[in-house]
OpenMM code with the backbone's topology and positions (N, CA, C; nanometers):
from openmm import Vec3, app, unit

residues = "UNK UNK UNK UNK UNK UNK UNK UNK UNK UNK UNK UNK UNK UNK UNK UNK UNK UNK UNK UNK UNK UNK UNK UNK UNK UNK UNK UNK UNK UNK UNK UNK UNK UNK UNK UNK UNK UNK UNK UNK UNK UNK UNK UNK UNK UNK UNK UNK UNK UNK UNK UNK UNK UNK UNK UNK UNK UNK UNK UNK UNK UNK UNK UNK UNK UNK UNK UNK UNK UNK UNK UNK UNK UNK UNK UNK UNK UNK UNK UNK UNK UNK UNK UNK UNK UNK UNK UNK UNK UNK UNK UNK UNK UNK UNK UNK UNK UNK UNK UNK UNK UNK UNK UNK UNK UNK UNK UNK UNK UNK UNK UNK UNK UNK UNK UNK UNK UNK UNK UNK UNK UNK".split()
positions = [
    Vec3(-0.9948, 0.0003, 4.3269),
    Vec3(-1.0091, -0.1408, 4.3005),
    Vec3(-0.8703, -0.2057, 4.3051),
    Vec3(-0.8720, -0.3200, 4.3458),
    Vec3(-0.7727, -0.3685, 4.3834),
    Vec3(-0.7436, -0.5024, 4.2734),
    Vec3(-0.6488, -0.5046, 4.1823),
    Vec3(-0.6078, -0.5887, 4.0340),
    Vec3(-0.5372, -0.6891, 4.0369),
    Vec3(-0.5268, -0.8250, 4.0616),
    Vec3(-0.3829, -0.8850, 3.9952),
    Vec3(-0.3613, -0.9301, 3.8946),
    Vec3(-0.2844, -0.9001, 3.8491),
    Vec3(-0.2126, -0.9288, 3.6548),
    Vec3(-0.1479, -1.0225, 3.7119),
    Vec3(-0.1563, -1.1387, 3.5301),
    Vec3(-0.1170, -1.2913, 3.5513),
    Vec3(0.0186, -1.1998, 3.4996),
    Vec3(0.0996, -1.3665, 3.4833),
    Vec3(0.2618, -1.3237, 3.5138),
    Vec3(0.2582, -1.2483, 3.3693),
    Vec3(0.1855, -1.3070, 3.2236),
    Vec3(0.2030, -1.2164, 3.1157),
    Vec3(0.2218, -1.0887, 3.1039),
    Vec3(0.1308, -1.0443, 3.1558),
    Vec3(0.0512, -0.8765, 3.1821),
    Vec3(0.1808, -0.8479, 3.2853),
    Vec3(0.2293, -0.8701, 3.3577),
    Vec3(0.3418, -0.8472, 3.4625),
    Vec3(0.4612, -0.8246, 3.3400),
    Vec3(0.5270, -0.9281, 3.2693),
    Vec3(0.5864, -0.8841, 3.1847),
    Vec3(0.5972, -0.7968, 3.0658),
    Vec3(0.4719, -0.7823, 3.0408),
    Vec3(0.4240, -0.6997, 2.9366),
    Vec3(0.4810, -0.5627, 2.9892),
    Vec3(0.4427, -0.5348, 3.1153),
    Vec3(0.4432, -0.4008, 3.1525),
    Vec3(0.5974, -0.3604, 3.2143),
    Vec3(0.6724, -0.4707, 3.2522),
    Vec3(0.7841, -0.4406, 3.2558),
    Vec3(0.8669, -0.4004, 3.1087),
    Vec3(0.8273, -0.4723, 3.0172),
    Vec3(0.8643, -0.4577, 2.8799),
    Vec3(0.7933, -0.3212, 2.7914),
    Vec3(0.7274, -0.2500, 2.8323),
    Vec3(0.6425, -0.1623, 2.7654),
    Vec3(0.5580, -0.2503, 2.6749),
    Vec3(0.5235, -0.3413, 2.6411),
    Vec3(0.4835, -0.4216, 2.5424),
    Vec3(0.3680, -0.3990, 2.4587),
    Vec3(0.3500, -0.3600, 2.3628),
    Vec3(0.2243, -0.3781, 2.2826),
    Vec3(0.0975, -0.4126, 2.3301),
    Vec3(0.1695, -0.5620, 2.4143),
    Vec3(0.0230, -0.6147, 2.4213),
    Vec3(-0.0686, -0.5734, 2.5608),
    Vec3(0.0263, -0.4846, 2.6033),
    Vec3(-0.0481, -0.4420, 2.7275),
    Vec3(-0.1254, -0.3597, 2.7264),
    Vec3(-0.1530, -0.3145, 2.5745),
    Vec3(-0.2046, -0.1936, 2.5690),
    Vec3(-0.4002, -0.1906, 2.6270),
    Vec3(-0.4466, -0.2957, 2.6401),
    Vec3(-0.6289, -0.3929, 2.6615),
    Vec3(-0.6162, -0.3364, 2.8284),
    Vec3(-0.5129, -0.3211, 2.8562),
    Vec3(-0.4793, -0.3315, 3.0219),
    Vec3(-0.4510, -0.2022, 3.0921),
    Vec3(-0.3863, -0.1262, 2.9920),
    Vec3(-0.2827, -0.0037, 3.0429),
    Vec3(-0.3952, 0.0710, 3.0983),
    Vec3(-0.5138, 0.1146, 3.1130),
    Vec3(-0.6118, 0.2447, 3.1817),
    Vec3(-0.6298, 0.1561, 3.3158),
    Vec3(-0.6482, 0.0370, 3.3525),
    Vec3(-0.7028, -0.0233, 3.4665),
    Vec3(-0.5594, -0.0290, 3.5501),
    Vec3(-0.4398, -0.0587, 3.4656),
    Vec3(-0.2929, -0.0764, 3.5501),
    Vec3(-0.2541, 0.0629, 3.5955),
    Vec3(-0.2617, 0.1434, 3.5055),
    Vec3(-0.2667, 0.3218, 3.5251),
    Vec3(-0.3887, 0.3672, 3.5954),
    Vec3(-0.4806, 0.3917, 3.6026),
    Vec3(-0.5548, 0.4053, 3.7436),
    Vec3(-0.5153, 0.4288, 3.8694),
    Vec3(-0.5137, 0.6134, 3.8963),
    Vec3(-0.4574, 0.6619, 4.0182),
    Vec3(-0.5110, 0.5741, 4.1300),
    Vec3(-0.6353, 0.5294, 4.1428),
    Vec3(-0.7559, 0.4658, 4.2116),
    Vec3(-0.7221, 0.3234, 4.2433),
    Vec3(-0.6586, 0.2652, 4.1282),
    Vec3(-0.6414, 0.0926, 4.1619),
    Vec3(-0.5186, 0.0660, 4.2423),
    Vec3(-0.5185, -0.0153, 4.3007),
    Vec3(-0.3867, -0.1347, 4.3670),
    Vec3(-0.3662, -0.2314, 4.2339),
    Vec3(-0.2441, -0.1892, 4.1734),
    Vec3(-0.2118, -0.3176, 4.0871),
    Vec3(-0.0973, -0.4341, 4.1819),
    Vec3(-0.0883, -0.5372, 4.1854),
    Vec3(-0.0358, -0.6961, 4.2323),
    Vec3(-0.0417, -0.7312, 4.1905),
    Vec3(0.0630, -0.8261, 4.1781),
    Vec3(0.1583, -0.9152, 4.0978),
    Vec3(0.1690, -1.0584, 4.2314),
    Vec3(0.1784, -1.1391, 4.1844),
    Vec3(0.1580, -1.2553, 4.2574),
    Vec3(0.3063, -1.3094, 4.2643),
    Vec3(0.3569, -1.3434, 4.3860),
    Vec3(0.4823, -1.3802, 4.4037),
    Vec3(0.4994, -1.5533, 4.3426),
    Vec3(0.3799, -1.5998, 4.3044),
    Vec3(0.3720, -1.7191, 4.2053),
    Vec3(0.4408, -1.7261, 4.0581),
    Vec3(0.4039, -1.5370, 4.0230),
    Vec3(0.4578, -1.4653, 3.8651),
    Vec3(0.5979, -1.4785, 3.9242),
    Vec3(0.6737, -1.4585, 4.0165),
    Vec3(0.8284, -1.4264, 4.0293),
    Vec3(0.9092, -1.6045, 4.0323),
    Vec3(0.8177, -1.7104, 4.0909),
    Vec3(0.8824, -1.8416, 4.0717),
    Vec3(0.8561, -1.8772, 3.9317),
    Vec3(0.7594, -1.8406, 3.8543),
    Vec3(0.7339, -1.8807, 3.7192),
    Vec3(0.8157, -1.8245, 3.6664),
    Vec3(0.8800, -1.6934, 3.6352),
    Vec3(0.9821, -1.6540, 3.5773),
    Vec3(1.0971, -1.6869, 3.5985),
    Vec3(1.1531, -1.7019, 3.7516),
    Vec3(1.2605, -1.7371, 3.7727),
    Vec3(1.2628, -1.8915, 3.7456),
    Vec3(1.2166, -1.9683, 3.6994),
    Vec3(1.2235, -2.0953, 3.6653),
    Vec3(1.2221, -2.1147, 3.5157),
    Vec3(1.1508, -2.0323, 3.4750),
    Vec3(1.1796, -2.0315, 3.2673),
    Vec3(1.3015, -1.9570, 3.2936),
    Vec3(1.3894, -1.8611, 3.3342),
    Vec3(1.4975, -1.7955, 3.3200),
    Vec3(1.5751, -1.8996, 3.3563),
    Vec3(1.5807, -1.9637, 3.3940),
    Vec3(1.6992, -2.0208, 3.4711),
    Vec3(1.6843, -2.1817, 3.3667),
    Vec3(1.5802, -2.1714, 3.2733),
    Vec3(1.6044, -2.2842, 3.1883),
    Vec3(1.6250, -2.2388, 3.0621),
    Vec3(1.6467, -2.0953, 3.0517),
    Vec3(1.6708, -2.0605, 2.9146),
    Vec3(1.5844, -2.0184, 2.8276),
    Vec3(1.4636, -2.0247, 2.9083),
    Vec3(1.3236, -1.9711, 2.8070),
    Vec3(1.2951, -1.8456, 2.8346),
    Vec3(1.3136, -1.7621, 2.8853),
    Vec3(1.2613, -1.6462, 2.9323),
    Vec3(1.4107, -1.5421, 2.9547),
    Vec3(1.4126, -1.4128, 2.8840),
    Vec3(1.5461, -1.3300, 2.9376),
    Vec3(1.4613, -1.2073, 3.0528),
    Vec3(1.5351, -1.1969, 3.1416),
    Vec3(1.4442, -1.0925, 3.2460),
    Vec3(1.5814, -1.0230, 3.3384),
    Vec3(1.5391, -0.9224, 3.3427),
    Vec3(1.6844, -0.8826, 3.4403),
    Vec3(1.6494, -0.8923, 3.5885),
    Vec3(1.7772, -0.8904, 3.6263),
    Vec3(1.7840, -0.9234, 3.7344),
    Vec3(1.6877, -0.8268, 3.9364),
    Vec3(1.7043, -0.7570, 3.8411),
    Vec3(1.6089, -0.6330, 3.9042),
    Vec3(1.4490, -0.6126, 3.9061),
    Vec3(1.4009, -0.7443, 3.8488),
    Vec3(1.2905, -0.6742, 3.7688),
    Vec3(1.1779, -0.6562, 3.9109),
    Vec3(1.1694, -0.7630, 4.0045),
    Vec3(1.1366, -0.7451, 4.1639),
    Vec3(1.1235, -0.5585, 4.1726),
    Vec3(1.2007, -0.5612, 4.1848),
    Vec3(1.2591, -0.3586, 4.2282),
    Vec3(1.1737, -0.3258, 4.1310),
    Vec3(1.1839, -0.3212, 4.0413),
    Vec3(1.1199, -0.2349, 3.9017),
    Vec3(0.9541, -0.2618, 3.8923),
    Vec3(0.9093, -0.3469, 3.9611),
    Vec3(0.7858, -0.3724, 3.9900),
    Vec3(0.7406, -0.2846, 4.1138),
    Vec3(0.8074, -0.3001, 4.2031),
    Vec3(0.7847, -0.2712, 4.3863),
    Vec3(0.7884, -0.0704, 4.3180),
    Vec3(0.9087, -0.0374, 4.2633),
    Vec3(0.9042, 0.1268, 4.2602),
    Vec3(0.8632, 0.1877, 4.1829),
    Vec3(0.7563, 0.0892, 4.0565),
    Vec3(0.6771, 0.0887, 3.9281),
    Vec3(0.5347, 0.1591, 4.0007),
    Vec3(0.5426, 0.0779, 4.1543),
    Vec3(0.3838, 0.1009, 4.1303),
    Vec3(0.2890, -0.0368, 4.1929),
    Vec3(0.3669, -0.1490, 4.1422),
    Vec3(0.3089, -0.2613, 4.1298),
    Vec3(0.3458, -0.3454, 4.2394),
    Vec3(0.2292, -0.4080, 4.3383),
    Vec3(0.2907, -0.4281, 4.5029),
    Vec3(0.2715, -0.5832, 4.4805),
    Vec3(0.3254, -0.6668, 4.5566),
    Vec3(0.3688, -0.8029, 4.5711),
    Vec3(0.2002, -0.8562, 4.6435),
    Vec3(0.0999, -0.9743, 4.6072),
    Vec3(0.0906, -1.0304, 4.6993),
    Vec3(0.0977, -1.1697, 4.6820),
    Vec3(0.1886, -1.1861, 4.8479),
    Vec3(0.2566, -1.3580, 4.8334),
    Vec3(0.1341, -1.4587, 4.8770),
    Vec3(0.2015, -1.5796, 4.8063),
    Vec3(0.0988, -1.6488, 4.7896),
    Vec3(0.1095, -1.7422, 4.9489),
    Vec3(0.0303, -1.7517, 5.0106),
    Vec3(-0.0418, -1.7995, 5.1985),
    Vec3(-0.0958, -1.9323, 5.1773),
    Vec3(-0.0789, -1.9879, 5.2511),
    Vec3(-0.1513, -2.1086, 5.2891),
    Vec3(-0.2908, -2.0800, 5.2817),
    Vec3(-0.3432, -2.0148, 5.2862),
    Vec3(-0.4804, -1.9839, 5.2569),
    Vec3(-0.5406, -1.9977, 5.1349),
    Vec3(-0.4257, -1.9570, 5.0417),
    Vec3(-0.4125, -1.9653, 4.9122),
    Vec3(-0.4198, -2.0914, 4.8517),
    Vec3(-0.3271, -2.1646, 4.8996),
    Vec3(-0.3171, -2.3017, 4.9246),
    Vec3(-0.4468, -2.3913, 4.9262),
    Vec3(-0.4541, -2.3962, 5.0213),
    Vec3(-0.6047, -2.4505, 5.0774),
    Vec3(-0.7161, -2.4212, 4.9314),
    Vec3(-0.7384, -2.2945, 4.9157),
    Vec3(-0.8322, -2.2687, 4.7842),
    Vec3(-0.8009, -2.3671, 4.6430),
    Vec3(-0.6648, -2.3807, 4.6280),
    Vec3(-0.6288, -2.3982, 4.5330),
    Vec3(-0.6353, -2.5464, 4.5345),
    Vec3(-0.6504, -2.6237, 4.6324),
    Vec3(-0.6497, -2.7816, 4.6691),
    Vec3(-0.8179, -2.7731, 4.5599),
    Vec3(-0.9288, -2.6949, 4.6312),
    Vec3(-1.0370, -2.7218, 4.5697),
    Vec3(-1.0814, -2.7172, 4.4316),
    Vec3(-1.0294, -2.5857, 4.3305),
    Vec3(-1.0400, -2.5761, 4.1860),
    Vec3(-1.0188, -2.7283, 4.1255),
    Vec3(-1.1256, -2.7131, 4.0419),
    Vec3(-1.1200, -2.7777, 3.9502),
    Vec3(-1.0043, -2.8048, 3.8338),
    Vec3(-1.0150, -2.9077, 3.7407),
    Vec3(-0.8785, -2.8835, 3.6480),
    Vec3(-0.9202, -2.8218, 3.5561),
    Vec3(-0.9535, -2.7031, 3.4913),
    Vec3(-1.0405, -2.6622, 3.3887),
    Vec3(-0.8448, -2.6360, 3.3133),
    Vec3(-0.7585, -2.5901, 3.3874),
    Vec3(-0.6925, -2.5368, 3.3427),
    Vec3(-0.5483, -2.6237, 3.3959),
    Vec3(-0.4276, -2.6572, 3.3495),
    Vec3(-0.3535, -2.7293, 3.3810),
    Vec3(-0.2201, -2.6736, 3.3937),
    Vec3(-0.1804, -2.5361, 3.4006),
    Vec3(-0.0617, -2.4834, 3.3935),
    Vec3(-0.0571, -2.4396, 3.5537),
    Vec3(0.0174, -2.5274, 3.6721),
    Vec3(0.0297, -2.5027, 3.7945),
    Vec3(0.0374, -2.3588, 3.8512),
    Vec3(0.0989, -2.2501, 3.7664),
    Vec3(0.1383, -2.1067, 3.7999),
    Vec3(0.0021, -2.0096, 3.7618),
    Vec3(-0.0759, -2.0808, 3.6449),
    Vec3(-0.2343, -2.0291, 3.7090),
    Vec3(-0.2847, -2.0884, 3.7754),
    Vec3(-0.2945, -2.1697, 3.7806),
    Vec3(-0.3754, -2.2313, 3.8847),
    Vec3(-0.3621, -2.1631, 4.0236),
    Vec3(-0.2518, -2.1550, 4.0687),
    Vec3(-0.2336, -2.0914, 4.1969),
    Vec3(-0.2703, -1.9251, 4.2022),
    Vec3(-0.2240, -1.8831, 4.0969),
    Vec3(-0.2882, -1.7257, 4.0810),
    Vec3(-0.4029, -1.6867, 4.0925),
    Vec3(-0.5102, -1.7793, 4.0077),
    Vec3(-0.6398, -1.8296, 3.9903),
    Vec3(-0.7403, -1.7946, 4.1664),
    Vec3(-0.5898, -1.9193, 4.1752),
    Vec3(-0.6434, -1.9724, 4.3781),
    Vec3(-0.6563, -1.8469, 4.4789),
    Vec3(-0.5420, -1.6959, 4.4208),
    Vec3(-0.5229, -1.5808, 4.5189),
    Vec3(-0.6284, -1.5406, 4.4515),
    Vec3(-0.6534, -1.5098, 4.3584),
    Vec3(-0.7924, -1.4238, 4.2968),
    Vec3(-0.8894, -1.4210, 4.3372),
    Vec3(-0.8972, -1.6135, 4.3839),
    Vec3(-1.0558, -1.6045, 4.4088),
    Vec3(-1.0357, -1.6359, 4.5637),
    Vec3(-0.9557, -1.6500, 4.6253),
    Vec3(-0.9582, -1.6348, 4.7681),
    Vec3(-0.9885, -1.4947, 4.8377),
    Vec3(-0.9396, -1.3874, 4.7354),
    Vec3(-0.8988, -1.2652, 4.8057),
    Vec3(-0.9860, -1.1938, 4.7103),
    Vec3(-1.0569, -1.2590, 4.6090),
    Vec3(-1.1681, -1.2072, 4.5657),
    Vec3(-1.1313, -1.0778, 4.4649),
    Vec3(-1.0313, -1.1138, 4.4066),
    Vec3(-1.0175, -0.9862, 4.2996),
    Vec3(-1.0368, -1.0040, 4.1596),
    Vec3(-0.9987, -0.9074, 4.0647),
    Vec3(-1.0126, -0.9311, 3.9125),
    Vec3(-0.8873, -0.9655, 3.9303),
    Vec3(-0.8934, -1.0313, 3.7983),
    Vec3(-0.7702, -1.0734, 3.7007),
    Vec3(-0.7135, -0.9739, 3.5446),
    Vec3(-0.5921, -0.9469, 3.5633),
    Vec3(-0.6097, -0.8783, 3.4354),
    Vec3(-0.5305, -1.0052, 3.3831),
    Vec3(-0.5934, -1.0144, 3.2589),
    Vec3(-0.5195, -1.1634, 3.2203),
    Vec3(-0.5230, -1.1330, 3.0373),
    Vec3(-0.4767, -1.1886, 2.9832),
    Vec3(-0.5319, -1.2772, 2.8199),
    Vec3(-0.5430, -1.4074, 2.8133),
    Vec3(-0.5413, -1.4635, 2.8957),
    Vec3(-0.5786, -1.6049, 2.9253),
    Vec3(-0.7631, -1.6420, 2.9588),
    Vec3(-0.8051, -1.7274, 2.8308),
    Vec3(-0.9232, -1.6461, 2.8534),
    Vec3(-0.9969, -1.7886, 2.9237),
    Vec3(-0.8764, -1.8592, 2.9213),
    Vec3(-0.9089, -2.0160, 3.0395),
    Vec3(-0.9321, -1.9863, 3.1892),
    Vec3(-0.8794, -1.8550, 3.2438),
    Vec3(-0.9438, -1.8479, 3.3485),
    Vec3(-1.0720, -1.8122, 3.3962),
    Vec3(-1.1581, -1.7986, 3.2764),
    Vec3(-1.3066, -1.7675, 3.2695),
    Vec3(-1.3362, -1.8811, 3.3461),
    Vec3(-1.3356, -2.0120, 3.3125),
    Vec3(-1.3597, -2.1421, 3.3796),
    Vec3(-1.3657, -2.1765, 3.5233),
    Vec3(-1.3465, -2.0351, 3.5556),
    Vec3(-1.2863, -2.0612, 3.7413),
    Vec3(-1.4164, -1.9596, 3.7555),
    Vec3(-1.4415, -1.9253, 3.6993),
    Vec3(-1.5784, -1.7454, 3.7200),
    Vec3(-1.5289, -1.6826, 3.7714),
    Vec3(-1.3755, -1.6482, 3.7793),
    Vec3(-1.3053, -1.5354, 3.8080),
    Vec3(-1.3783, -1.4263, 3.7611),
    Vec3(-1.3470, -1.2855, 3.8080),
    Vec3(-1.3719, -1.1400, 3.7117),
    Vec3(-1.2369, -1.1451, 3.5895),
    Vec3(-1.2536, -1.1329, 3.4867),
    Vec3(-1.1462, -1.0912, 3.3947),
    Vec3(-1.1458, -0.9186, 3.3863),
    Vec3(-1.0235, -0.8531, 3.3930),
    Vec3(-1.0023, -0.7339, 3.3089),
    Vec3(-0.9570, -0.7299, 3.1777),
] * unit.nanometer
topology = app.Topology()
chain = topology.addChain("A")
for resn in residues:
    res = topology.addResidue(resn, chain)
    for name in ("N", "CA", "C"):
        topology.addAtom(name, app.Element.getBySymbol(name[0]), res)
């Protein structure tokens, strides 16, 4: 099965974090494709670069040799994301939202606003 984790769950797991723990058997899964949305890498690099977020500089790499493969967000993506509704107002889901349901995958999320889209949640 093929997964993308919102940018949280992306950090979580770079961080070992607690809260990843709802997530860790589906992200660990010899069987799954876990992805990360190159939407999660402008959302971070934009709270980092305003002071809200500390992330090293590597963390790209540490994802890519983690395990965890990139998919960038396409005009295709685009296009989907023109149609959603506003159920939800934070632009960096929204677009994540838009690859999910374009490309038709689960979400591993704690965001439980993306129910509103009838995404799959993990």
């Amino acid at each position: 099965m093929r997964v993308l984790v919102d940018t949280n769950v992306m950090l979580w797991w770079l961080a070992d974090h607690p809260n990843l723990e709802p997530f860790r058997r589906v992200i660990e899964a010899p069987t799954n494709t876990i992805l990360f949305s190159s939407i999660s890498t402008v959302e971070v690099s934009i709270k980092a670069s305003l002071g809200k977020l500390s992330i090293p500089d590597g963390y790209v790499d540490e994802l890519l040799t983690g395990g965890i493969d990139e998919l960038p967000f396409s005009a295709k993506h685009g296009q989907t994301l023109m149609t959603l509704p506003w159920h939800h107002r934070d632009p960096f889901d929204r677009m994540i939202i838009a690859q999910a349901i374009c490309d038709g995958l689960p979400i591993a999320t704690a965001d439980r606003a993306f129910r509103a889209y009838g995404v799959q949640l993990v």
